[in-house]
The first five atom37 places (N, CA, C, CB, O) and aatype in JSON, in Angstrom:
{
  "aatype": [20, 20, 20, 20, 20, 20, 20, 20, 20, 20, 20, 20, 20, 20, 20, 20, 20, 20, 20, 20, 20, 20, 20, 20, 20, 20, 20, 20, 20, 20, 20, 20, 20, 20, 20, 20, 20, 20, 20, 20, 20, 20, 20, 20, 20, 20, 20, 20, 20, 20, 20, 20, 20, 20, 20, 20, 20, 20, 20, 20, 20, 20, 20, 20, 20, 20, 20, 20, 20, 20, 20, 20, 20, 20, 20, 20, 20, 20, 20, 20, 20, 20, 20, 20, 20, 20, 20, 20, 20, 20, 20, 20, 20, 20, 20, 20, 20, 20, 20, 20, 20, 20, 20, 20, 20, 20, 20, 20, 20, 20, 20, 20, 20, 20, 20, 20, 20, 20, 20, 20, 20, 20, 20, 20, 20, 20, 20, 20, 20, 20, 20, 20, 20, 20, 20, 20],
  "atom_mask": [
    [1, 1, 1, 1, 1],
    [1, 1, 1, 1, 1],
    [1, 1, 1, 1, 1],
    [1, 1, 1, 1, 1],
    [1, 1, 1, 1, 1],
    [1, 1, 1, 1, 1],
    [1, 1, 1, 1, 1],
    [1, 1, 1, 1, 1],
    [1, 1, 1, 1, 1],
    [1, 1, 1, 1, 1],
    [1, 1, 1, 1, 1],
    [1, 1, 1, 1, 1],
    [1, 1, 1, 1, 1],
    [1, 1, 1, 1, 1],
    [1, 1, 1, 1, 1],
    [1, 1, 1, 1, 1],
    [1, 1, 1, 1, 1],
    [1, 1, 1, 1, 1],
    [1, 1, 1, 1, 1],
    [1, 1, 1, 1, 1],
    [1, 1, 1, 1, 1],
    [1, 1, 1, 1, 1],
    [1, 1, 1, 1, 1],
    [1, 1, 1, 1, 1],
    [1, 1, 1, 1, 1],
    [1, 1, 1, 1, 1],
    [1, 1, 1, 1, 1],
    [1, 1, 1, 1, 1],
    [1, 1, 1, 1, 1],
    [1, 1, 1, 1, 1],
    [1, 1, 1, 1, 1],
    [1, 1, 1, 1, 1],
    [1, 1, 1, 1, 1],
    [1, 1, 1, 1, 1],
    [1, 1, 1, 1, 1],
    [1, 1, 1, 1, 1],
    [1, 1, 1, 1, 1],
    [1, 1, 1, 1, 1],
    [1, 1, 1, 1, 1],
    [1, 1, 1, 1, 1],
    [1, 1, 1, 1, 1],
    [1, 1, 1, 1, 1],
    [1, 1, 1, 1, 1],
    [1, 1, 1, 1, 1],
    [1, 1, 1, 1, 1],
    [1, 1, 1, 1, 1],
    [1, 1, 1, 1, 1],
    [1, 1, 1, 1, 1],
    [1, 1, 1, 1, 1],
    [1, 1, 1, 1, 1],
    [1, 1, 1, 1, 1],
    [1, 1, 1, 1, 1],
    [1, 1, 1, 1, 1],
    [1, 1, 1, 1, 1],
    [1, 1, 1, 1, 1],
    [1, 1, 1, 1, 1],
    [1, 1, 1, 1, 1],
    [1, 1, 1, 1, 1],
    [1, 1, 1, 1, 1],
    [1, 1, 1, 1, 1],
    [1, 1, 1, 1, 1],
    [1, 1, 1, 1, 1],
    [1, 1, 1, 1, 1],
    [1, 1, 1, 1, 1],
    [1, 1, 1, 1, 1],
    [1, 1, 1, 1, 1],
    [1, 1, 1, 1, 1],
    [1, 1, 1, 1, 1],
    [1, 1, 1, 1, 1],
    [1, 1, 1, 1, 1],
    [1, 1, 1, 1, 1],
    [1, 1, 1, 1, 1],
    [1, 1, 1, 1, 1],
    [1, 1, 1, 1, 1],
    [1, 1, 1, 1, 1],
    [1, 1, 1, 1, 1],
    [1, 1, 1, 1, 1],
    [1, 1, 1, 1, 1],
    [1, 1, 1, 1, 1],
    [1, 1, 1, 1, 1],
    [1, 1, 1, 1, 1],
    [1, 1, 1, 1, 1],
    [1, 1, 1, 1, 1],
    [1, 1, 1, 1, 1],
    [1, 1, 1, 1, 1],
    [1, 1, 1, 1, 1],
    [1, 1, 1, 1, 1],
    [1, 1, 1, 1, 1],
    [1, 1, 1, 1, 1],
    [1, 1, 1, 1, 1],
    [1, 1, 1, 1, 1],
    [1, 1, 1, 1, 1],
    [1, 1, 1, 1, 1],
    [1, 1, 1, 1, 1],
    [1, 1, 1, 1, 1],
    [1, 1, 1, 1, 1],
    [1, 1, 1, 1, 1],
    [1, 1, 1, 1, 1],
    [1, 1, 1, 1, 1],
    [1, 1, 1, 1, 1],
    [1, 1, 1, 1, 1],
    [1, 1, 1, 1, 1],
    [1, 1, 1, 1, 1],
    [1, 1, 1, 1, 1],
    [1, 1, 1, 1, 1],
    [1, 1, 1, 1, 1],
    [1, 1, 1, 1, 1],
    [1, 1, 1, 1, 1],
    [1, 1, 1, 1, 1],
    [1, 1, 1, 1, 1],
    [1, 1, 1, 1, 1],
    [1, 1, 1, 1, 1],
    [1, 1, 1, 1, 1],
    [1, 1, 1, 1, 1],
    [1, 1, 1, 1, 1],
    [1, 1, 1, 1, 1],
    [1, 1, 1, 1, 1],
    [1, 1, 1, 1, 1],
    [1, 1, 1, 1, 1],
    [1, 1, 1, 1, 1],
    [1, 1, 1, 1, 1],
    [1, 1, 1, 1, 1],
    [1, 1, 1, 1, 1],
    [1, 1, 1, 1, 1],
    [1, 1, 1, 1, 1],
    [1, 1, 1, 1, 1],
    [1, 1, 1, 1, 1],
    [1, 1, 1, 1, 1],
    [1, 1, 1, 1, 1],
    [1, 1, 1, 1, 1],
    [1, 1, 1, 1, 1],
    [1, 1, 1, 1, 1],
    [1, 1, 1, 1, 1],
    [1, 1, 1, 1, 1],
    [1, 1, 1, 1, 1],
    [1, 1, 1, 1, 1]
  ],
  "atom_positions": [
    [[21.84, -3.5, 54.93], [20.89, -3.24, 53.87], [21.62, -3.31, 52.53], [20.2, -1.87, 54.06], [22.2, -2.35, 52.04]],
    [[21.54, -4.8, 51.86], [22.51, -4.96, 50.88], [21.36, -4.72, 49.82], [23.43, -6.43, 50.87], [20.19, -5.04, 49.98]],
    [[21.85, -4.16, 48.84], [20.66, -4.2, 47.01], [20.89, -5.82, 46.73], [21.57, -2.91, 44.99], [21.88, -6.53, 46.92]],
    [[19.75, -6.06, 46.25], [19.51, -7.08, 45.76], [19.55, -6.72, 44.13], [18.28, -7.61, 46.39], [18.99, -5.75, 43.63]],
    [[20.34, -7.75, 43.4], [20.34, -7.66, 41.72], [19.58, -8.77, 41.18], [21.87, -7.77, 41.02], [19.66, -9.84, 41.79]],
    [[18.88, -8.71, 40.16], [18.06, -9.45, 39.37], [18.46, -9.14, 37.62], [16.49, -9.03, 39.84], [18.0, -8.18, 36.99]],
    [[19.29, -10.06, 37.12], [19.59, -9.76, 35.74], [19.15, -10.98, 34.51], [21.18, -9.5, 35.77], [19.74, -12.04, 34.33]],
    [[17.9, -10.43, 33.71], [17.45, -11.37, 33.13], [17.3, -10.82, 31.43], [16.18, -11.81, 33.94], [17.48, -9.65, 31.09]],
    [[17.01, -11.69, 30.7], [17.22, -11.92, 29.29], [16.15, -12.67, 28.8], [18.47, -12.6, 28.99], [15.61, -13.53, 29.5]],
    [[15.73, -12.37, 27.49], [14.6, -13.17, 26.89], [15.19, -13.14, 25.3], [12.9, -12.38, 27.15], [15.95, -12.2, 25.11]],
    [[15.03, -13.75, 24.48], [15.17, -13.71, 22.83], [14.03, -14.44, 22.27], [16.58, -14.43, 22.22], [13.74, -15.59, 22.61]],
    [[13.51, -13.87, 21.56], [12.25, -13.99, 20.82], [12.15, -14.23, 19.2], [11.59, -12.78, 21.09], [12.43, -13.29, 18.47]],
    [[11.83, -15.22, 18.75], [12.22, -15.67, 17.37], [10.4, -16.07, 16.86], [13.61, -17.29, 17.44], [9.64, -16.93, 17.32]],
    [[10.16, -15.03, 15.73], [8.86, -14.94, 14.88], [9.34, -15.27, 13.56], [8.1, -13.47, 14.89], [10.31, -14.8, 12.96]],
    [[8.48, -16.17, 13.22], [8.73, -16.58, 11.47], [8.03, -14.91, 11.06], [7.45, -18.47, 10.64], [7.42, -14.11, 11.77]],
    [[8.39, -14.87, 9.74], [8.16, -13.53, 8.8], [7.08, -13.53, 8.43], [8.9, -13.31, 7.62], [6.66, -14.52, 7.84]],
    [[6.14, -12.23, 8.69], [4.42, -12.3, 8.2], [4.68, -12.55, 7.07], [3.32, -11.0, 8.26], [5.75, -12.61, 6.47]],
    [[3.1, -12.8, 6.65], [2.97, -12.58, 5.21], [2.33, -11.3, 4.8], [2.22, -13.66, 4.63], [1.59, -10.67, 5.56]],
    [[2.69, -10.83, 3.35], [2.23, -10.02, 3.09], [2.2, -10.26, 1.49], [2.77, -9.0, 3.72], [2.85, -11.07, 0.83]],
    [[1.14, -9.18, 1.03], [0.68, -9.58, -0.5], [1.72, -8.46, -1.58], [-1.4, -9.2, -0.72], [1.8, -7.28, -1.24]],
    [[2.2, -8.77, -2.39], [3.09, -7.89, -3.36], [3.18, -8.14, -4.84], [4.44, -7.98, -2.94], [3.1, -9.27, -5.32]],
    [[3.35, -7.05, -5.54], [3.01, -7.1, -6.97], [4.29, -7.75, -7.17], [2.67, -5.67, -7.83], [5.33, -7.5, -6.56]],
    [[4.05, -8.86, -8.33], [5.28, -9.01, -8.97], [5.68, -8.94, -10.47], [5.6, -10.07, -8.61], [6.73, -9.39, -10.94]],
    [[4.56, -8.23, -11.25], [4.59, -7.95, -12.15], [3.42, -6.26, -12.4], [4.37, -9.33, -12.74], [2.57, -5.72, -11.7]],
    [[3.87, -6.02, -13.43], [2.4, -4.4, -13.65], [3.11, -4.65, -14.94], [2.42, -2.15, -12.61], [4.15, -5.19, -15.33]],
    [[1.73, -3.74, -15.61], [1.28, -3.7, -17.52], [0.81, -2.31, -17.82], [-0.27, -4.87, -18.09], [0.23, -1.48, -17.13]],
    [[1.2, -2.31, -18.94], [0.74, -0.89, -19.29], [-0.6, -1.11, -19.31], [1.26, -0.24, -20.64], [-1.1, -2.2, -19.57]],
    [[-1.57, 0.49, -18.9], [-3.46, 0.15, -18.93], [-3.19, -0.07, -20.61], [-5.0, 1.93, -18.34], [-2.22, 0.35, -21.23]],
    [[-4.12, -0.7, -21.05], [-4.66, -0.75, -22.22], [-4.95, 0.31, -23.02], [-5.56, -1.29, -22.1], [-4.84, 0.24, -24.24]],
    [[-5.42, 1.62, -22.25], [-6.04, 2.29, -23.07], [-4.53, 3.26, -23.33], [-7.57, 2.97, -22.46], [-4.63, 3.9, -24.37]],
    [[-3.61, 3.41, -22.82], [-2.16, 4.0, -22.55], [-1.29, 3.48, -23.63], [-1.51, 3.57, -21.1], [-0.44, 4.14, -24.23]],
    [[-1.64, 2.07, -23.84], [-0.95, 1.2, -24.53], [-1.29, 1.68, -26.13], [-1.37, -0.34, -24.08], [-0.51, 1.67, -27.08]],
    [[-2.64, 2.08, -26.1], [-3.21, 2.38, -27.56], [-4.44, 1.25, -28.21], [-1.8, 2.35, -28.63], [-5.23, 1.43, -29.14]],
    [[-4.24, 0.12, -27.39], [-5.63, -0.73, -28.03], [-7.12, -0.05, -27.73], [-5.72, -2.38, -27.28], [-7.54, 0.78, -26.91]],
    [[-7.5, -0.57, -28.44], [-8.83, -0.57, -28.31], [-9.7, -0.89, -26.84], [-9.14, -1.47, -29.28], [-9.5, -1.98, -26.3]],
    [[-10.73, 0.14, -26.17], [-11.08, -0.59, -25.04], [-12.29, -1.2, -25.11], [-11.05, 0.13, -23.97], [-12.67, -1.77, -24.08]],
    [[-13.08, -1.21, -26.17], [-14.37, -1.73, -26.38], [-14.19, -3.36, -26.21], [-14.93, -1.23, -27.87], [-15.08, -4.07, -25.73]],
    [[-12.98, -3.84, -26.66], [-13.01, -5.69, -26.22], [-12.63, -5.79, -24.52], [-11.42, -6.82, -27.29], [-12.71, -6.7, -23.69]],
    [[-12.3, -4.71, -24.48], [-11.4, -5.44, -22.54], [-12.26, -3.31, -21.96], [-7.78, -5.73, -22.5], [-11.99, -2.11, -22.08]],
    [[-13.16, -4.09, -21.44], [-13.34, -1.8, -21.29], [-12.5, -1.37, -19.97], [-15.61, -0.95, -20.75], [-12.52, -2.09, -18.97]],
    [[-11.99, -0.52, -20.01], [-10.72, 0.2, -19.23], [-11.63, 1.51, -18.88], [-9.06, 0.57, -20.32], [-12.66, 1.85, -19.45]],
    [[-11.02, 2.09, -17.88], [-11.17, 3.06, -17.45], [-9.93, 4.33, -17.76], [-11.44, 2.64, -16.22], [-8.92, 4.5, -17.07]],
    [[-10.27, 5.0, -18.79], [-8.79, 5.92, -19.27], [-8.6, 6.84, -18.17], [-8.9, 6.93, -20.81], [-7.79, 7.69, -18.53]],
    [[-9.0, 7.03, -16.98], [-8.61, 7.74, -16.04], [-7.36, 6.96, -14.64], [-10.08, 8.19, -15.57], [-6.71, 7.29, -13.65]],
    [[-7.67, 5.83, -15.46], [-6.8, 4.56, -14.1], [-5.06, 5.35, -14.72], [-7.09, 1.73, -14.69], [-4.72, 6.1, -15.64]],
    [[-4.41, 4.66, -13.63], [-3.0, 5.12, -13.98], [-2.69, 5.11, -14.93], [-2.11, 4.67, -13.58], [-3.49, 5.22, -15.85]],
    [[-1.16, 4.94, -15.16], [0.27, 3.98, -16.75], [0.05, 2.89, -16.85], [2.16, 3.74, -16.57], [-0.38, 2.37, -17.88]],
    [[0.32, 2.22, -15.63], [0.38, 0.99, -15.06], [-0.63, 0.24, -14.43], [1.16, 1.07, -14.33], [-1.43, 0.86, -13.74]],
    [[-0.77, -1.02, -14.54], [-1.7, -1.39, -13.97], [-0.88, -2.78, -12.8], [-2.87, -1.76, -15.21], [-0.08, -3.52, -13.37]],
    [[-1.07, -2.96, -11.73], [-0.47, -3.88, -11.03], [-1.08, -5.28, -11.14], [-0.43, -3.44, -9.77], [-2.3, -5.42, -11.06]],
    [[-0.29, -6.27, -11.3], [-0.93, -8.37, -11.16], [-0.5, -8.22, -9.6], [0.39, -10.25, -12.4], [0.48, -7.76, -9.01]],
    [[-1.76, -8.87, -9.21], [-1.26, -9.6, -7.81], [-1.66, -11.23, -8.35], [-2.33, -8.97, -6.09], [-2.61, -11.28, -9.13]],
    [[-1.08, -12.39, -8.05], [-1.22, -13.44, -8.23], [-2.21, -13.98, -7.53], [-0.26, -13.91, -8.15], [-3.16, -14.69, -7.87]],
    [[-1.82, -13.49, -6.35], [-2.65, -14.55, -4.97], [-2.22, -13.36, -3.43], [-1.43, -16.9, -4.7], [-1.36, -12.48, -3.34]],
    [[-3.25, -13.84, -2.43], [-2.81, -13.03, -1.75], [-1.96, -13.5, -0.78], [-3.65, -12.41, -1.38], [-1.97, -14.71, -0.52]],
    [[-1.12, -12.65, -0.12], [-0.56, -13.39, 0.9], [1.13, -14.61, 0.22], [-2.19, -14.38, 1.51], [1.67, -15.61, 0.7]],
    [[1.38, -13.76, -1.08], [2.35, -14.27, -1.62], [3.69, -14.69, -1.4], [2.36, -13.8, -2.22], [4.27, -15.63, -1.95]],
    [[4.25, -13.66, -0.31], [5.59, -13.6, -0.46], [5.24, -12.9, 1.62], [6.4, -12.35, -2.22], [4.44, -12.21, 2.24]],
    [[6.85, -13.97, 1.92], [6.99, -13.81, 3.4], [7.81, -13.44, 3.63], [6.93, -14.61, 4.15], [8.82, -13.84, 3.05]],
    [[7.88, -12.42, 4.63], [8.98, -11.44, 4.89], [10.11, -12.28, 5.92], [8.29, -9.95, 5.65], [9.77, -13.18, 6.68]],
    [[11.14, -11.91, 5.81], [12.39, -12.37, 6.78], [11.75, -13.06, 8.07], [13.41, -10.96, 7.32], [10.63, -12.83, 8.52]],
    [[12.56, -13.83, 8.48], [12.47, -14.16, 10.25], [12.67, -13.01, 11.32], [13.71, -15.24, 10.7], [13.64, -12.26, 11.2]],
    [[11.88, -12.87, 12.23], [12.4, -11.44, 12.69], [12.82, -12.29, 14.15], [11.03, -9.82, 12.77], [12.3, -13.38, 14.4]],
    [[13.85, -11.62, 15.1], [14.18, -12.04, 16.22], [15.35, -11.29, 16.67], [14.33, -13.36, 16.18], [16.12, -10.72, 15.9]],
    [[15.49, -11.31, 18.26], [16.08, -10.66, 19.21], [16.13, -10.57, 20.13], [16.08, -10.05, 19.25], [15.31, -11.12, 20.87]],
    [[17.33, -9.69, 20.68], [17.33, -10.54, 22.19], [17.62, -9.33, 23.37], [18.81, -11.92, 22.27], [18.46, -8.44, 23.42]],
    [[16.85, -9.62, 24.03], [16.29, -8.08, 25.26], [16.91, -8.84, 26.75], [13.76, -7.72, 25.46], [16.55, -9.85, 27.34]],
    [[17.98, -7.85, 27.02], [18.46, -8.06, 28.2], [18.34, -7.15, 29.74], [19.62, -8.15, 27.8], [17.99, -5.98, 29.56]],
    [[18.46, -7.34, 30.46], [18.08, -6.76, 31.8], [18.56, -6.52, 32.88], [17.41, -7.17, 32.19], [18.85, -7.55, 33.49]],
    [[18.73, -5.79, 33.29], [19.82, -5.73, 35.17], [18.24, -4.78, 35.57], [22.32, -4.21, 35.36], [17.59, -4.01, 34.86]],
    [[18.01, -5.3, 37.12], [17.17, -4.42, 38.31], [17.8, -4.67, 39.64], [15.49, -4.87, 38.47], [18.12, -5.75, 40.13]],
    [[17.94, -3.36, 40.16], [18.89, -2.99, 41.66], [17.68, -2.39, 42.5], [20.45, -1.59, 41.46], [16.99, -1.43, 42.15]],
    [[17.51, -3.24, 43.84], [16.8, -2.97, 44.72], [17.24, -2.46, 45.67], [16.27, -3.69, 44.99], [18.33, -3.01, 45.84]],
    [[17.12, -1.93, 46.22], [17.73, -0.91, 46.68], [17.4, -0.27, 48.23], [17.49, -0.04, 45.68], [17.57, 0.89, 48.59]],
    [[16.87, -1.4, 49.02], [16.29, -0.77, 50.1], [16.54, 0.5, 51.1], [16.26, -1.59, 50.69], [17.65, 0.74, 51.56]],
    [[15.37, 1.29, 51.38], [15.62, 2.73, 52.17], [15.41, 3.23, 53.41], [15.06, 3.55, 51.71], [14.96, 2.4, 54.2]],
    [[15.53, 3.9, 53.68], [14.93, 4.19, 55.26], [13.29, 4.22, 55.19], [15.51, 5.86, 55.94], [12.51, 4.54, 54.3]],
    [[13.16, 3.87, 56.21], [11.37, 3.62, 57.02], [10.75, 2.56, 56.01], [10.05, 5.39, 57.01], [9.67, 2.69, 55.43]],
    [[11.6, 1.55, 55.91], [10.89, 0.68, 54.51], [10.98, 0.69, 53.12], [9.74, 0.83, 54.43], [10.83, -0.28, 52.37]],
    [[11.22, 1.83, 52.83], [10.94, 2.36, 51.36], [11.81, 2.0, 50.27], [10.96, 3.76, 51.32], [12.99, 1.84, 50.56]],
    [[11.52, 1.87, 49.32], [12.11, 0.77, 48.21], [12.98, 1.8, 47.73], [11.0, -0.02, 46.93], [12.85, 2.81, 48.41]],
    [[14.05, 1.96, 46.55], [14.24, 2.47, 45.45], [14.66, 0.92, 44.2], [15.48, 3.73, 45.8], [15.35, -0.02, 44.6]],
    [[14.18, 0.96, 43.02], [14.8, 0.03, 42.1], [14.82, 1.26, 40.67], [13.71, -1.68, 41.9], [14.25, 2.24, 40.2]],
    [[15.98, 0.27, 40.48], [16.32, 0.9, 39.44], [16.58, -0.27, 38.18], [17.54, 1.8, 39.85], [17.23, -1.32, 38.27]],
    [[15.98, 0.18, 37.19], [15.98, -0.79, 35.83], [16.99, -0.32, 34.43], [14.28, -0.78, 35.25], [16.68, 0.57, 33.64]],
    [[17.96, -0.98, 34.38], [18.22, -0.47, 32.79], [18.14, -1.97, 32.06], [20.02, 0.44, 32.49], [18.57, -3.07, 32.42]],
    [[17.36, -1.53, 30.82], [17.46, -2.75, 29.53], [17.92, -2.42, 28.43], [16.24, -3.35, 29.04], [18.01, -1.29, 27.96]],
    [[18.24, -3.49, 27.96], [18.5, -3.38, 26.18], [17.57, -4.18, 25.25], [20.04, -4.0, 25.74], [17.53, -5.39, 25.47]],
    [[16.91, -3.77, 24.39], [16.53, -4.35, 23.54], [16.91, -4.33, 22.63], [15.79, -4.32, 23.43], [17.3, -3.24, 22.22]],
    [[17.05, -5.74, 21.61], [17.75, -5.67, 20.61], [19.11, -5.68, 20.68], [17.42, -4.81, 20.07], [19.79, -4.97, 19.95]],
    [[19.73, -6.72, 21.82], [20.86, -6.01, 22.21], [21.87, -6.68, 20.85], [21.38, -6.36, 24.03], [22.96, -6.12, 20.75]],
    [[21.68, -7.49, 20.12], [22.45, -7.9, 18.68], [22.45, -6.66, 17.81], [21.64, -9.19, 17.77], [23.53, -6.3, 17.35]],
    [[21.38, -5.99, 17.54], [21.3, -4.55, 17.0], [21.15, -5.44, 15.57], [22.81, -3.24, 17.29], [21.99, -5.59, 14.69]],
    [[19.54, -6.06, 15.68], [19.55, -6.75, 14.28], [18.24, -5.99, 13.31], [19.26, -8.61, 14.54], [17.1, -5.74, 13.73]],
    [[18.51, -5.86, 12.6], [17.22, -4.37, 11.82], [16.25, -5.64, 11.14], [18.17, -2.77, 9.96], [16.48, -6.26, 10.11]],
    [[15.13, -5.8, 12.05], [13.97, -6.62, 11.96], [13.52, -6.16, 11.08], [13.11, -6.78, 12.9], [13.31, -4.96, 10.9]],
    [[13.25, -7.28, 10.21], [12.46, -6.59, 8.74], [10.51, -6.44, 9.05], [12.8, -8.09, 7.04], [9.84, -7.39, 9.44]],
    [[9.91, -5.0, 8.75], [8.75, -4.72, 9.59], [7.95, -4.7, 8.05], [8.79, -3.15, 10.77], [6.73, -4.86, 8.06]],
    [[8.61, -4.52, 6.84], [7.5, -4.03, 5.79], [8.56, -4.2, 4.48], [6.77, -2.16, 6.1], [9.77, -4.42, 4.53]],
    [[7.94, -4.09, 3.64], [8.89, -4.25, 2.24], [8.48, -3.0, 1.44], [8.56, -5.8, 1.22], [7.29, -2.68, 1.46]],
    [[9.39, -2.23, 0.73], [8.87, -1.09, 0.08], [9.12, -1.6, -1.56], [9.73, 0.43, 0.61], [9.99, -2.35, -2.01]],
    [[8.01, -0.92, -2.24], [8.09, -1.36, -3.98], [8.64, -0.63, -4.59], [6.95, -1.48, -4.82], [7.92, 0.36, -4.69]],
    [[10.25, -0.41, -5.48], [10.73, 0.77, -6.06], [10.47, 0.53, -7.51], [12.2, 1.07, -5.71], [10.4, -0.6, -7.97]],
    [[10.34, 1.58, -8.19], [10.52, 1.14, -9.78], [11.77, 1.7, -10.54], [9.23, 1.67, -10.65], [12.12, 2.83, -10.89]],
    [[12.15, 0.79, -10.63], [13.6, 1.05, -11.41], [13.35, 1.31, -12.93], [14.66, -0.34, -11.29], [12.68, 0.52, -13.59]],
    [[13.98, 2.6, -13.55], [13.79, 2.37, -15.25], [15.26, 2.62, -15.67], [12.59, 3.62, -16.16], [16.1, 3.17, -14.97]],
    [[15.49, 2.08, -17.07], [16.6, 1.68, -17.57], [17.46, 3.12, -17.52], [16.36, 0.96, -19.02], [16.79, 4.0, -16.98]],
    [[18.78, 3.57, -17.94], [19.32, 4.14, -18.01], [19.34, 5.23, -19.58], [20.09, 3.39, -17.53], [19.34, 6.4, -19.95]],
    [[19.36, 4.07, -19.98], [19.22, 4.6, -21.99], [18.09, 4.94, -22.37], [19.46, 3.42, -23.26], [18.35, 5.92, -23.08]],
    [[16.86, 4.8, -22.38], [15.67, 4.95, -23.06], [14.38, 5.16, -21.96], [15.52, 3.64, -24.01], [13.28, 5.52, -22.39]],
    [[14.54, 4.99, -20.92], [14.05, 5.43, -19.55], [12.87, 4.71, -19.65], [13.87, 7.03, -19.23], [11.74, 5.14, -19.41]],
    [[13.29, 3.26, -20.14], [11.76, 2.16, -19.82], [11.78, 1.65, -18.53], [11.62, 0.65, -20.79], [12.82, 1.57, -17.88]],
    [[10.52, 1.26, -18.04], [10.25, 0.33, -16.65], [11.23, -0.67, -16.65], [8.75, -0.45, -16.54], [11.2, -1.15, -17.78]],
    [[11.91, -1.12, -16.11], [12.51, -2.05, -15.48], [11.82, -2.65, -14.83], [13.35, -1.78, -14.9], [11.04, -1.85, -14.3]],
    [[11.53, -4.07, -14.39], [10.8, -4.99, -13.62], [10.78, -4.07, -11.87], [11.75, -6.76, -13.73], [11.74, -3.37, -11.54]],
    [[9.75, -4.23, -11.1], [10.14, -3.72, -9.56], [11.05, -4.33, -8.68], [9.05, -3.71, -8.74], [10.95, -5.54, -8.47]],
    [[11.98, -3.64, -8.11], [13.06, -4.19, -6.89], [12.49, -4.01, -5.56], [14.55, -3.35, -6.85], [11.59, -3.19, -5.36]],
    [[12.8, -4.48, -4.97], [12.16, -4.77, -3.57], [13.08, -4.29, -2.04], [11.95, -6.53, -3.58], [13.92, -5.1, -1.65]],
    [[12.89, -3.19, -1.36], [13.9, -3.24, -0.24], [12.96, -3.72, 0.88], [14.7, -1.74, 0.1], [11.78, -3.4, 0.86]],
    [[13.35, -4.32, 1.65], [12.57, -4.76, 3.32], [13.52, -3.25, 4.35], [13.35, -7.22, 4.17], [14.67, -2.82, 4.39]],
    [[12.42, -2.96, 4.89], [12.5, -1.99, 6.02], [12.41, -2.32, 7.44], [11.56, -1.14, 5.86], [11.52, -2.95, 8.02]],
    [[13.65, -1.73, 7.97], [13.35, -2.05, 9.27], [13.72, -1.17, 10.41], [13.86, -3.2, 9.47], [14.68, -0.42, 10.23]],
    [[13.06, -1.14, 11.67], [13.21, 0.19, 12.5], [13.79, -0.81, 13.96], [11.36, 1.33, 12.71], [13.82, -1.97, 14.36]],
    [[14.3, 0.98, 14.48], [15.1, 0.21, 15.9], [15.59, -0.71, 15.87], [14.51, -0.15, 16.95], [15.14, -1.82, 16.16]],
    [[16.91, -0.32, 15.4], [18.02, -1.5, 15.89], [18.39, -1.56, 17.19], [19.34, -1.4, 15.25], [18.61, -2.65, 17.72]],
    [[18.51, -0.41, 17.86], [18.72, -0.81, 19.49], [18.44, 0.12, 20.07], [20.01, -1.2, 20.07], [18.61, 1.32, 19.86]],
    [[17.82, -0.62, 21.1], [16.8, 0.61, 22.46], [17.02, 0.39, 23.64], [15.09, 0.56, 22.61], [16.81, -0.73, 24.12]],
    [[17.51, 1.48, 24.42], [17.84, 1.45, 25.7], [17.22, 2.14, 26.62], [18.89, 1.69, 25.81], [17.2, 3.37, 26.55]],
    [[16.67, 1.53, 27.51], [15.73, 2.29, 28.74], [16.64, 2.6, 29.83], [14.45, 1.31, 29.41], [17.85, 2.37, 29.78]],
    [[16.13, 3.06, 30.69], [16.41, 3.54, 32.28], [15.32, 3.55, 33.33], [16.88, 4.98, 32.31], [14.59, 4.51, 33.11]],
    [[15.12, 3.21, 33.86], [14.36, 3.73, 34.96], [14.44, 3.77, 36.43], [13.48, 3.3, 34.84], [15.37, 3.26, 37.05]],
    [[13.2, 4.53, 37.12], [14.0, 4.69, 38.7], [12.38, 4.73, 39.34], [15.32, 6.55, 39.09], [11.58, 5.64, 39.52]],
    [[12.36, 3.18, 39.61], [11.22, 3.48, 41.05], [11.14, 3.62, 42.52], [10.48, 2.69, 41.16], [11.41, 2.75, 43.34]],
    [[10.79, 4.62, 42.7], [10.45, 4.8, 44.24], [9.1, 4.12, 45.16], [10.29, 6.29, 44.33], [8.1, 4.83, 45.23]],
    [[9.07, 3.07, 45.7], [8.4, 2.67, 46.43], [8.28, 3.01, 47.8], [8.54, 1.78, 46.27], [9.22, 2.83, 48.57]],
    [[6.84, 3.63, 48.27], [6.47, 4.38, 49.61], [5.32, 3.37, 50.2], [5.83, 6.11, 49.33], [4.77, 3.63, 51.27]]
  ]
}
């Protein structure tokens, strides 16, 4: 009653969604001090007001990775199975970009807006399972 091993691998390569992002904001008008009777504003809206150009502007990174595998079979008395699974996912440990966050940077001297900087976020760099089935 020898275990049988089964060790397999997959890597998975997705072009980068799209997603829509400001690349510019303005002071509201009415913040600014003009007049709102030519352009009418709402003086309760924020400082800032955000431009989106278009939607669907800007595409996030390539995301991809590669999930590897060992399963041990394990045969038992009166028939009965045991297998056991460990994987890795992510086994490069590459931080898939999932979302982009908007920071606002202001200057150092006079504490004006600075244009927005952009970080991409990303979760689970590497995940490791275990498992243990008993088959009856």
């Amino acid at each position: 009653m020898n275990p049988t091993v089964e060790i397999n691998g997959s890597w998975a390569y997705i072009t980068g969604n799209r997603t829509t992002l400001m690349l510019e904001d303005y002071l509201n008008f009415y913040v600014a001090g003009f007049d709102p009777l030519p352009a009418p504003d709402n003086p309760f809206q924020e400082e800032w007001v955000n431009y989106y150009e278009e939607k669907n502007n800007v595409r996030l990174p390539a995301y991809h990775r590669l999930d590897l595998g060992l399963t041990i079979y394990r045969p038992l008395k009166n028939g009965r199975m045991g297998i056991w699974n460990i994987s890795l996912w992510n086994a490069y440990c590459r931080m898939n970009p999932i979302a982009i966050r908007t920071r606002t940077m202001y200057s150092d001297s006079d504490k004006r807006k600075i244009s927005p900087r952009f970080q991409v976020i990303g979760l689970f760099p590497l995940i490791l399972s275990v498992s243990c089935t008993y088959k009856f």
